[in-house]
C-alpha distance (Angstrom), angle and dihedral (degrees) to the residues before:
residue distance angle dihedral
X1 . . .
X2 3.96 . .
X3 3.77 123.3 .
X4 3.91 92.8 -120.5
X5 3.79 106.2 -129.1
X6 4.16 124.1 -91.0
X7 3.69 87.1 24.8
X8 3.73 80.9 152.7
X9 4.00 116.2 64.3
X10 3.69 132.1 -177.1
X11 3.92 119.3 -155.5
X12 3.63 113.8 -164.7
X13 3.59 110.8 -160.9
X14 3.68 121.5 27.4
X15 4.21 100.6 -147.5
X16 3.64 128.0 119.6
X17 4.14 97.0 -59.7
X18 4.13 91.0 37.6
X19 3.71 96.2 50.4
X20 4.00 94.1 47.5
X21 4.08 90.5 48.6
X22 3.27 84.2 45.4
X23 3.59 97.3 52.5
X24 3.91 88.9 45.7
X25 3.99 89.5 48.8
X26 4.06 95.5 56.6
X27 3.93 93.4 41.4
X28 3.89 91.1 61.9
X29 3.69 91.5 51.2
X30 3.90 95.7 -94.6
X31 4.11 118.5 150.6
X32 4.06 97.8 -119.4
X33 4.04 116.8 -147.0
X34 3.70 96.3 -172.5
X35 3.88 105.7 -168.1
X36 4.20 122.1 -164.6
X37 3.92 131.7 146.8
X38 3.59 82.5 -149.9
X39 3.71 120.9 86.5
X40 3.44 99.6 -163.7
X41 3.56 89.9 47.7
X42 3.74 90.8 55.6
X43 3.99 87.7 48.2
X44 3.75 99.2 47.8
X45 4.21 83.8 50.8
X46 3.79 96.1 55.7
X47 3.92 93.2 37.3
X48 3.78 88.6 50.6
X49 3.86 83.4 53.8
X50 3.53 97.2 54.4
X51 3.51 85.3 47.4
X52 3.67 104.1 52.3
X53 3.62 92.9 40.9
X54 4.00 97.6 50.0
X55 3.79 89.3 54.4
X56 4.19 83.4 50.4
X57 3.51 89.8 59.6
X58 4.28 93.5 39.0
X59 3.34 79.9 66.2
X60 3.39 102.3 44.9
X61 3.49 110.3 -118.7
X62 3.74 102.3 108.9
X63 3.82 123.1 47.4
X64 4.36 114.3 -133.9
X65 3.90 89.0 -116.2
X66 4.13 79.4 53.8
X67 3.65 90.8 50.3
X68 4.03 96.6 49.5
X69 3.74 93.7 53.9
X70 3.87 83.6 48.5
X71 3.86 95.2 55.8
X72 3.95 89.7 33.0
X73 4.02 85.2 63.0
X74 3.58 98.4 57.2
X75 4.02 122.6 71.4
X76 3.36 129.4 169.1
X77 3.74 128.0 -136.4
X78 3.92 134.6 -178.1
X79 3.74 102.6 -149.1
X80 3.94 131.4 48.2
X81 3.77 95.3 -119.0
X82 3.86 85.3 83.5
X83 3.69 89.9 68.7
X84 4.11 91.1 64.3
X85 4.06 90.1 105.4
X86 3.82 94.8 46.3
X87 3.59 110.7 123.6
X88 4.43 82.9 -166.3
X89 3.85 123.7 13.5
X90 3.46 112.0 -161.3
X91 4.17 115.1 -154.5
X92 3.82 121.2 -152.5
X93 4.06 99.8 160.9
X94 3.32 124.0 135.1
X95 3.91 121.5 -44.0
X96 3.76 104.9 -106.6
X97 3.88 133.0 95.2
X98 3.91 98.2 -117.4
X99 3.81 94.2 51.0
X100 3.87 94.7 50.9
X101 3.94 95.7 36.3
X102 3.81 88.2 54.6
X103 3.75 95.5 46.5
X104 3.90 86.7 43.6
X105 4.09 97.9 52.9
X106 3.72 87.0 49.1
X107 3.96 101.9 51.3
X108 4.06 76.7 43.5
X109 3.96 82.8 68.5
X110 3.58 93.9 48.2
X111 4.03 129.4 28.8
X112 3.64 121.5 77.2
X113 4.42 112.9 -79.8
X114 4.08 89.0 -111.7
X115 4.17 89.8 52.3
X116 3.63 107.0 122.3
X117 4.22 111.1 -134.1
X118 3.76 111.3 -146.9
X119 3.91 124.0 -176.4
X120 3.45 122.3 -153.3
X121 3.88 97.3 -150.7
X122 3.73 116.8 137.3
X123 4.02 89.1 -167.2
X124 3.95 120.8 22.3
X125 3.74 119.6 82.0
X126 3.96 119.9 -98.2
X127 3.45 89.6 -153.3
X128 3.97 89.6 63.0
X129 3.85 90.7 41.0
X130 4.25 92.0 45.3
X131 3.77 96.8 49.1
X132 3.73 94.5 54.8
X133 3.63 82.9 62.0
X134 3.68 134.3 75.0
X135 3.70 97.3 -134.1
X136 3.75 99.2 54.3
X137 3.81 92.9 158.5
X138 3.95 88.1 53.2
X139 4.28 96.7 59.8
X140 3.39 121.5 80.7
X141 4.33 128.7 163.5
X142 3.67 108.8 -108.9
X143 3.78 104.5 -174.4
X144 3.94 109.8 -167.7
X145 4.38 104.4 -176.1
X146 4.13 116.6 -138.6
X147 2.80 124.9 -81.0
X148 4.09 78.5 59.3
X149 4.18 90.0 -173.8
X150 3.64 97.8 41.1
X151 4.44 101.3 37.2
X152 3.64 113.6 88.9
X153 3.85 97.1 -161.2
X154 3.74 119.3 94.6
X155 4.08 114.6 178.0
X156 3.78 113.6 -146.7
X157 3.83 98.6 -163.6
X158 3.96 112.3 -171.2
X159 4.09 120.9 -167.5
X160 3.43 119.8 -150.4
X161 3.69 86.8 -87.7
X162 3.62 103.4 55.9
X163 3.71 121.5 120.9
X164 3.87 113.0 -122.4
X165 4.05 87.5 -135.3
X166 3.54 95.1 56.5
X167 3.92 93.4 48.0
X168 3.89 88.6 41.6
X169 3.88 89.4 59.2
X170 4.06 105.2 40.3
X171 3.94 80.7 51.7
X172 3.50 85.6 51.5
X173 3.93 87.4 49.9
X174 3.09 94.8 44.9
X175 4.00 96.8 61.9
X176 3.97 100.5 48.0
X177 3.45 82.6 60.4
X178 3.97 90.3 57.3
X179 3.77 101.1 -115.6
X180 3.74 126.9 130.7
X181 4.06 105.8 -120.4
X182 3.84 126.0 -161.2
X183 3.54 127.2 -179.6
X184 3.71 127.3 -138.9
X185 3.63 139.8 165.2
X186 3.55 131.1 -106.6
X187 3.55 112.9 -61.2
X188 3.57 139.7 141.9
X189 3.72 106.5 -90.3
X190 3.82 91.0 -2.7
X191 4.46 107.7 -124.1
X192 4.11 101.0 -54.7
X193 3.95 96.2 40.2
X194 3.65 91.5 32.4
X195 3.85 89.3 68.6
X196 3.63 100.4 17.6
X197 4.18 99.1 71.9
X198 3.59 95.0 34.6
X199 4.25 80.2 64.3
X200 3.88 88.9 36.6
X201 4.19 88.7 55.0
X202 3.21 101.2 44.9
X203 3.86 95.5 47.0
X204 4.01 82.4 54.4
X205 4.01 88.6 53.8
X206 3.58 84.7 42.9
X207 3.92 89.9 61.3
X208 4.00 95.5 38.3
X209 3.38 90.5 56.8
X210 4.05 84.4 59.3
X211 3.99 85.7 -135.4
X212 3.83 94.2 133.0
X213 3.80 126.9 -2.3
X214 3.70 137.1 -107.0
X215 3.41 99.0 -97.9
X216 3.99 95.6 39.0
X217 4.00 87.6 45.7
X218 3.83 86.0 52.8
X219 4.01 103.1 44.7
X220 3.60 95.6 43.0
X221 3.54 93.9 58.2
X222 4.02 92.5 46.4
X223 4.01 94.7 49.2
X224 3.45 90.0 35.7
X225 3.44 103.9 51.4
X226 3.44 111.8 14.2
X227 3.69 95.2 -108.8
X228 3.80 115.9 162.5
X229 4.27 86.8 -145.7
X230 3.51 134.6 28.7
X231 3.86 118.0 -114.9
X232 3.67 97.7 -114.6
X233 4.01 90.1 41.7
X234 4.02 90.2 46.1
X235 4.03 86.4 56.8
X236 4.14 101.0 51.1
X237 4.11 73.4 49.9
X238 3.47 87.7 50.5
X239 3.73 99.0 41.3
X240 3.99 113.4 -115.0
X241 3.79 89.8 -127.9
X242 3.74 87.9 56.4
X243 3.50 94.6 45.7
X244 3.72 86.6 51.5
X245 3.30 100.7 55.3
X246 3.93 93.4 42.1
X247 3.47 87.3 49.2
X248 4.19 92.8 50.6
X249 3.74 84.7 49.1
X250 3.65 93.5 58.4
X251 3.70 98.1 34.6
X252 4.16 79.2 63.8
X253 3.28 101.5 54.3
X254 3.68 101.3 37.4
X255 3.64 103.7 34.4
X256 3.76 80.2 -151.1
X257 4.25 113.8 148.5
X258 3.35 91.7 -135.3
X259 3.40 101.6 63.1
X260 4.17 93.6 48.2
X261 3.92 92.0 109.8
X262 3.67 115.7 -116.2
X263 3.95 116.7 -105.0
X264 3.43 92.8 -113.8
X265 3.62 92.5 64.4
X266 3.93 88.3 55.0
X267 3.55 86.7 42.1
X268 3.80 102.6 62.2
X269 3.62 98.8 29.5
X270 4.21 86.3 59.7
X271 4.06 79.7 44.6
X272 3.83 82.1 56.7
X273 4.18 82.3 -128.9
X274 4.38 84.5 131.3
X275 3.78 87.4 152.5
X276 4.36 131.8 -104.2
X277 3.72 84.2 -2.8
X278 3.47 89.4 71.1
X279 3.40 102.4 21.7
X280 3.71 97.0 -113.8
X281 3.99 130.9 62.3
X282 3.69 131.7 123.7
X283 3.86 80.8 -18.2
X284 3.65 138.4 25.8
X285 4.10 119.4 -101.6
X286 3.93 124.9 -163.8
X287 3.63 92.7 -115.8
X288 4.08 137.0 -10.8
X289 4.16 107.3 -70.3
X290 3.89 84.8 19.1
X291 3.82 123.3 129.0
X292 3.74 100.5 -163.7
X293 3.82 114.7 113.8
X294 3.94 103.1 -137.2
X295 4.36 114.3 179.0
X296 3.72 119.0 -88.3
X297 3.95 128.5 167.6
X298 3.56 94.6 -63.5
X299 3.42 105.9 47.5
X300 4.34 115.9 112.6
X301 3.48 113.5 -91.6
X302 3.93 97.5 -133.9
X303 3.96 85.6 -170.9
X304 3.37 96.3 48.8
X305 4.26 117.5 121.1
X306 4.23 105.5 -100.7
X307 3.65 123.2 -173.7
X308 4.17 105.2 -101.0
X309 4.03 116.6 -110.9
X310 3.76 121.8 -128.1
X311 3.67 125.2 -90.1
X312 4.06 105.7 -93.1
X313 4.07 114.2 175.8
X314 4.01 93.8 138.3
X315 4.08 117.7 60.5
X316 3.80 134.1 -170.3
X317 3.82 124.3 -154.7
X318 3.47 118.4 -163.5
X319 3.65 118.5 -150.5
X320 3.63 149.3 26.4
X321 3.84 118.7 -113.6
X322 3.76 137.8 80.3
X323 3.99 95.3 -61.7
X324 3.71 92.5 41.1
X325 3.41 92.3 53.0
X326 4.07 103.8 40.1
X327 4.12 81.8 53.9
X328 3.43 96.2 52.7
X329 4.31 87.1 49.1
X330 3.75 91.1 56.2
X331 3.95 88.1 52.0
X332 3.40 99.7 49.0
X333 4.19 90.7 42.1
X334 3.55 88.1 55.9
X335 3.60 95.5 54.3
X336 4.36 100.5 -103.7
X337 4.07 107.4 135.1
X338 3.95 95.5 -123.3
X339 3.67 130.7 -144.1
X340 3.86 108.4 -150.0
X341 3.62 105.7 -166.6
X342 3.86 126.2 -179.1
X343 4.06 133.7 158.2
X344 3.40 92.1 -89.5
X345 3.56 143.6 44.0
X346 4.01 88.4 -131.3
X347 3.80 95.7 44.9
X348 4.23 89.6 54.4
X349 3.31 90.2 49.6
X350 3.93 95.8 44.0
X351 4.01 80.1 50.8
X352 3.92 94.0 57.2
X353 3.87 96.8 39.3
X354 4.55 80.1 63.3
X355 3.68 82.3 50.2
X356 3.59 95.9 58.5
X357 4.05 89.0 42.8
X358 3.30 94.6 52.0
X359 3.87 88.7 42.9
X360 4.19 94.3 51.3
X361 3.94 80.9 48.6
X362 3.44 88.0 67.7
X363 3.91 101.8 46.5
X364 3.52 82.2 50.7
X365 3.54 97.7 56.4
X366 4.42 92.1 40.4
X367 3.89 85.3 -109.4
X368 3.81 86.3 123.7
X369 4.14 141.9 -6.1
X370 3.43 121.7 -105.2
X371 3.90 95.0 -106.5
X372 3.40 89.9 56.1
X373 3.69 87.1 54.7
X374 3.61 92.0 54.7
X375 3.87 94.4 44.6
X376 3.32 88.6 54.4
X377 3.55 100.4 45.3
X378 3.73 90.7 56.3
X379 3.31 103.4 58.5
X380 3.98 89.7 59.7
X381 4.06 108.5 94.2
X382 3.99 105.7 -170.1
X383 3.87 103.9 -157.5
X384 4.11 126.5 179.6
X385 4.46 100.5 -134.5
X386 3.48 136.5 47.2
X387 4.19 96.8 -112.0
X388 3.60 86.3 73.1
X389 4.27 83.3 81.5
X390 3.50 89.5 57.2
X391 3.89 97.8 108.4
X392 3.88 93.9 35.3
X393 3.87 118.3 125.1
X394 3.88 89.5 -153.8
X395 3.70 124.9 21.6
X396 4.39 109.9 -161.7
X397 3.87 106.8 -167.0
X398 3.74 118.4 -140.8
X399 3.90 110.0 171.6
X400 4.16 132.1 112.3
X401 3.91 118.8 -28.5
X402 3.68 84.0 -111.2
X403 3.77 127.8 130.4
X404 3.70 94.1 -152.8
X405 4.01 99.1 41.3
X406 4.02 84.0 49.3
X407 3.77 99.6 42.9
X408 4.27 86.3 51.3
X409 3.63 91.1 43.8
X410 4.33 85.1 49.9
X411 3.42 95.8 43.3
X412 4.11 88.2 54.5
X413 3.66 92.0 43.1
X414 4.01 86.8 56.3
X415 3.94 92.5 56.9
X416 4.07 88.4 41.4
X417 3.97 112.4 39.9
X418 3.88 116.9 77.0
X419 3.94 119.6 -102.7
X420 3.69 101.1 -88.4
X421 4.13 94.9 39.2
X422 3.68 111.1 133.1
X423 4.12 112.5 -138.6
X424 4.10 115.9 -155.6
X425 3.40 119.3 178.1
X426 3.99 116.1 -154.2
X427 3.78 97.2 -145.0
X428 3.36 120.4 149.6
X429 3.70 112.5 -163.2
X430 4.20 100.7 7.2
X431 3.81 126.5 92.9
X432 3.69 110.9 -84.7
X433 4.07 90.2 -160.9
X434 3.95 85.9 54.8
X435 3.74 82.5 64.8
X436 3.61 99.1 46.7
X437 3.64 88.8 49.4
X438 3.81 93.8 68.5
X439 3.58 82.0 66.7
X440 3.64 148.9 79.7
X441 3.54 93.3 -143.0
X442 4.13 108.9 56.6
X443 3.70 82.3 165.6
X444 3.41 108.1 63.3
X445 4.02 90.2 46.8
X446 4.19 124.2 101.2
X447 3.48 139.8 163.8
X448 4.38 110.0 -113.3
X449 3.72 94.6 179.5
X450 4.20 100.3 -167.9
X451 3.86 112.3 -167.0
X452 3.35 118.7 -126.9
X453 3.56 117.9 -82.2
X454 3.60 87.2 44.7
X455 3.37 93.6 -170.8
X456 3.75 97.9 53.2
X457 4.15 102.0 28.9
X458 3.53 107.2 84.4
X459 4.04 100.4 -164.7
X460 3.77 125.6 99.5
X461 3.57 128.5 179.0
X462 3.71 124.2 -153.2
X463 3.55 111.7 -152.7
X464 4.09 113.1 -161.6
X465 3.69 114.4 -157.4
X466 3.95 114.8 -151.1
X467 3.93 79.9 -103.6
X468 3.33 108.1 52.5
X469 4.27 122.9 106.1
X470 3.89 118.8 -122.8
X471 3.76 90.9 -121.1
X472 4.05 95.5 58.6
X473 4.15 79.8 51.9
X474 3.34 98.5 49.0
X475 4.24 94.5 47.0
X476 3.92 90.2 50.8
X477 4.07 88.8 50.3
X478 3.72 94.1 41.7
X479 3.87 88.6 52.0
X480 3.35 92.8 49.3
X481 4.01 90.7 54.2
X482 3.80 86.7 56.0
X483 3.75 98.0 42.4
X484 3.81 88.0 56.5
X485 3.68 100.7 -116.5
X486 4.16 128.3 117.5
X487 3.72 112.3 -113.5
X488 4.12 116.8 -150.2
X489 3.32 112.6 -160.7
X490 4.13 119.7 -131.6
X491 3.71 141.7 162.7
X492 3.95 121.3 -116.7
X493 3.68 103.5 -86.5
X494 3.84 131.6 131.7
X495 4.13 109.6 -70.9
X496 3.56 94.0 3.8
X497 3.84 107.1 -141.1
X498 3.77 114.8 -37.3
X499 3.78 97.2 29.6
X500 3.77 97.0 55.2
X501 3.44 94.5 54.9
X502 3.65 106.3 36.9
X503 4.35 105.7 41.9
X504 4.32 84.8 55.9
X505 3.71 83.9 52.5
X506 3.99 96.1 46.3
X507 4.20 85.7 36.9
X508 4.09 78.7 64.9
X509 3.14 97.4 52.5
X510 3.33 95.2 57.2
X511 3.29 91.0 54.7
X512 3.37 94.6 57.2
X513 3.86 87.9 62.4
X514 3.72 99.7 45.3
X515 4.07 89.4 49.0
X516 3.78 78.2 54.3
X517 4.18 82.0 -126.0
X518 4.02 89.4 146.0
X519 3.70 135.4 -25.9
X520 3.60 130.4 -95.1
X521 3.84 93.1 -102.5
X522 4.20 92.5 52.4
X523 3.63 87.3 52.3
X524 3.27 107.6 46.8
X525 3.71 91.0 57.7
X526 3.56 92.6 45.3
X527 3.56 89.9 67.9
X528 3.91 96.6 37.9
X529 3.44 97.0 45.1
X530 3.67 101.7 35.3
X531 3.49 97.1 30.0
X532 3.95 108.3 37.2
X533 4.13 85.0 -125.9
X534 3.54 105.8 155.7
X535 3.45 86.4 -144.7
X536 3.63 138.1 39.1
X537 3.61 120.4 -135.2
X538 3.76 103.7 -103.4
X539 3.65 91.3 45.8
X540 3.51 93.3 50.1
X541 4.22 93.3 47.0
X542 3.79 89.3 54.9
X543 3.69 100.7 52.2
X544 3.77 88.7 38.7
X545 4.16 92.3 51.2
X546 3.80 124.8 -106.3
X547 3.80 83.4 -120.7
X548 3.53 101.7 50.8
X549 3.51 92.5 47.7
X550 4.32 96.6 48.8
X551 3.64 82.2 50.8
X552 3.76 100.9 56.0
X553 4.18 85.9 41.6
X554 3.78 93.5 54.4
X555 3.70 89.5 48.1
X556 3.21 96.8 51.8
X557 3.90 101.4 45.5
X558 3.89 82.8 48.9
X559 3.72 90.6 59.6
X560 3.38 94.7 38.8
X561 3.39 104.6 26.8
X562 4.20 106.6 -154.5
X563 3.61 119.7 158.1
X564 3.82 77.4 -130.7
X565 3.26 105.6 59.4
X566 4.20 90.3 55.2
X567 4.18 102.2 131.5
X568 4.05 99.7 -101.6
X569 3.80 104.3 -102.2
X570 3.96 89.6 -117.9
X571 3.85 88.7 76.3
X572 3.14 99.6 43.5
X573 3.73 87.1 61.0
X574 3.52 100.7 41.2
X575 3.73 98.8 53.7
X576 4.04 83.1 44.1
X577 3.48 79.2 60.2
X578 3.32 94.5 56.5
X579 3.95 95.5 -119.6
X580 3.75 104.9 132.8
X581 3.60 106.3 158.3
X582 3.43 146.9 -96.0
X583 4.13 87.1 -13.2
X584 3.67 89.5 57.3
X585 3.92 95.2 41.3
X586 3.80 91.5 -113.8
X587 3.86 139.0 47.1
X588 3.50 126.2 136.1
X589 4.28 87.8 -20.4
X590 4.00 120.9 22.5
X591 3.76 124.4 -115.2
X592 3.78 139.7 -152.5
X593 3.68 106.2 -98.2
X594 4.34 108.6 -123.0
């Protein structure tokens, strides 16, 4: 049989990222040069080896013959003249150009002239790092993503100076050893880092400008999204000096303002607070390299005194489509008699008759017995005006994302609802206090912004306008303790939590594909694979609507008003087009029409 090709591997640096490619690189049968000045560093590698490998064969996947060759395969070394055999040598030293040049200009002194140099940097340019060498068409970016054993993604980033051999065999490489490789050119963060920091920053603006705590920050963006971490947890992870510097790097390159890290970033990291590292970040850990959350200063006082909600047994839902209708489920399944009220007789009852759909959906699937169905079907009354909400405690408005359709419908509700009725609006990109407005009672109005399904999406966010009363607060958050769902608390300001940070990030990736960067396919498994999104962009932009999404983006860069927040031309022109998605058959991606 053949030798396969780079059987011999060089890993220069033996941190977090070097020990876990390293640990990948001996399990597949690779000879494993792993390179540190540090000692320590060099001991904490092969320990973690032993480690990870001993718990393989706990569980029985690994015999201990198995293990021996594993640990056998993997030396360490404290200079770079033991990389001189290394078909590949791998760097993961520390992210700045001086560092990696040096290390590069040495091993140029030393491996063998066909030795392939990859660098592990997730933010520098290769092209920089290649042309200091003098084997340009030998160095390539190979961009592993932490946890190194457990990520799928591998980035094969090519300058303009790359040979196509040696990117044909680290790809190669890069599949025995089960990963999913894409290559990309040189760009500042590449596709998964490229989006992913621009989120991470402006989540960590987000929480310096105190609109929305930590914690709230953190769980709206996991029930919101999907996500498997919160933003703010995802950068102690990280390390905020990391993230700083990754997020200078790119901020040089692309000039872009949302990649100029936030000053809290700079702030902690000169604090030495860089996150589990050091046992203290964004949050507070039980000890440095911990991952238990123990209380600090900002943590929620659960016993703390909070102002009491009003009483609310009776609820009116206003409207008759799919959000209307998915609120007015969760009301009814959590035992609230619902008023669904619509313009029309026909359109209420249309609205109930997709409750009871959705609601045999859910028998079907075990979710919930038939008498439960038929408890909660009864206490849904479909009615065809407005003064059927007169006697409602709280009144949730579902109609058009329209400022003028909702400010009539609020200014009607005023002269309806009883004194004492709290109004929420579930907008999710309009001013809530433009609602409130249309009223005589600013007070008693809040934003309940449901995700949609209703029933199955367990985030709300509570947005507070500068008018609205602590008690009308406290009812919407105590209603959303009994209706099951996990309220995040916000102020009234455009995109509210989860939108403001997530349409910039999908306006990126958009233009990713217009600069013709990568295609739709590469990127959405970027951020799968090297993200844990459970979505990739595109995907996500066609079952959310082209047009939704353009609208939330030009709200938000009118509010906010950064050059980089302008919608990407590309969707402009596709929903122009009239391509909107999966309801229109075709959006970024075409579908099979049902």
């Amino acid at each position: 049989m053949d030798r396969p090709p780079l059987q011999t591997i060089a890993v220069v640096g033996l941190g977090t990222m070097g020990t876990g490619i390293s640990d990948i690189l001996a399990r597949a049968g690779r000879e494993v040069i792993g390179i540190d000045t540090s000692e320590s560093a060099a001991r904490r590698a092969l320990r973690s080896l032993e480690n990870s490998t001993a718990r393989t064969v706990a569980a029985g996947r690994m015999s201990e013959d198995e293990r021996r060759g594993v640990l056998a395969r993997f030396r360490t070394f404290p200079d770079l003249r033991a990389a001189a055999e290394a078909e590949l040598v791998i760097e993961v030293v520390p992210e700045e150009y001086d560092t990696k040049c040096r290390v590069f200009a040495e091993l140029d002194t030393l491996v063998k002239p066909e030795t392939i140099l990859a660098t592990g940097t997730n933010a520098l340019s290769v092209t920089r790092l290649a042309a200091d060498t003098d084997r340009p068409e030998r160095v390539l970016g190979l961009h592993f993503f932490n946890p190194a054993p457990a990520m799928k993604l591998v980035e094969v980033v090519s300058s303009v100076l790359t040979a196509p051999q040696a990117v044909a065999a680290v790809t190669r490489l890069a599949e025995e050893l089960g990963k999913s490789p894409i290559s990309v050119g040189d760009r500042p963060g590449f596709v998964a880092d490229g989006l992913l920091f621009g989120y991470l920053n402006q989540a960590a603006a987000m929480y310096e400008s105190k609109y929305a705590t930590r914690e709230d920050i953190d769980a709206a963006m996991r029930l919101g999204c999907g996500l498997p971490m919160g933003p703010l947890a995802l950068l102690d992870l990280i390390g905020v000096d990391t993230a700083r510097t990754v997020l200078d790097a790119l901020h040089a390159e692309s000039g872009d303002r949302l990649h100029a890290p936030a000053p809290v970033l700079g702030q902690l990291s000169d604090a030495g607070l860089t996150g589990r590292k050091a046992g203290r970040g964004f949050y507070t850990y039980d000890s440095p390299g911990g991952a238990e959350l123990v209380p600090d200063g900002q943590t929620p006082d659960k016993d703390a005194a909070a102002t009491a909600g009003r009483p609310v047994a009776r609820v009116g839902v206003a409207g008759s489509g799919t959000m209307a209708s998915g609120i007015a489920e969760v009301f009814a399944r959590a035992g609230f008699a619902t008023v669904l009220a619509a313009r029309s007789e026909e359109k209420a009852e249309a609205a109930k008759a997709a409750v009871a759909a959705s609601c045999e959906r859910a028998v079907r699937k075990g979710r919930m017995s038939p008498a439960e169905r038929d408890a909660a079907l009864d206490r849904v009354t479909p009615a065809g005006s407005w003064e059927s909400l007169a006697e409602a405690d709280l009144v949730v408005e579902a109609v058009a994302e329209d400022l003028d359709v909702k400010r009539t419908l609020f200014a009607r509700l005023d002269g309806v609802c009883k004194e004492g009725a709290v109004l929420a609006t579930t907008t999710s990109s309009l001013p809530v206090v433009a609602c409130a407005r249309a009223t005589g009672r600013p007070r008693d109005v809040v934003g309940m912004h449901f995700f949609n399904p209703a029933p199955a999406m367990q985030l709300v966010e509570v947005v507070r306008t500068v008018l609205t009363g602590d008690e009308a607060h406290a009812t919407v958050r105590e209603v959303c303790a009994r209706l099951g769902k996990h309220p995040v608390d916000c102020r009234d300001r455009a995109g509210f939590i989860v939108n403001a940070l997530l349409f910039p990030y999908l306006n990126n990736a958009v233009k990713m594909v217009q600069d013709h960067y990568a295609s739709l396919d590469e990127i959405d498994a970027a951020m799968k694979l090297g993200g844990g999104y459970p979505m990739g962009p595109f995907e996500l932009l066609d079952v959310v609507g082209l047009d939704v999404s353009l609208a939330i983006e030009q709200v938000l860069h009118r509010e906010f008003r950064d050059p980089g927040l302008q919608p990407a031309p590309l969707l402009e022109h596709l929903v122009a087009a009239g391509c909107l998605g999966r309801k229109t058959g075709r959006g970024f991606r075409e579908y099979a029409r049902r």
